[in-house]
C-alpha positions, 0 to 999 in steps of 0.5 A: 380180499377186495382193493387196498382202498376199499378196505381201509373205508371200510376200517374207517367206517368201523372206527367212526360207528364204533365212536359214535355208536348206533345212534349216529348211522340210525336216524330213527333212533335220534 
């Protein structure tokens, strides 16, 4: 496994997109 800190970024950023949805990481959609 990668750093600890890489890691929880990218938990993190899975949390956000699972919130938001496809919409807000895809600027054409929008």
């Amino acid at each position: 496994m990668k750093d600890q800190r890489t890691y929880k970024i990218i938990g993190a950023a899975l949390e956000v997109h699972k919130e938001l949805g496809c919409g807000f990481l895809d600027p054409q959609i929008t």
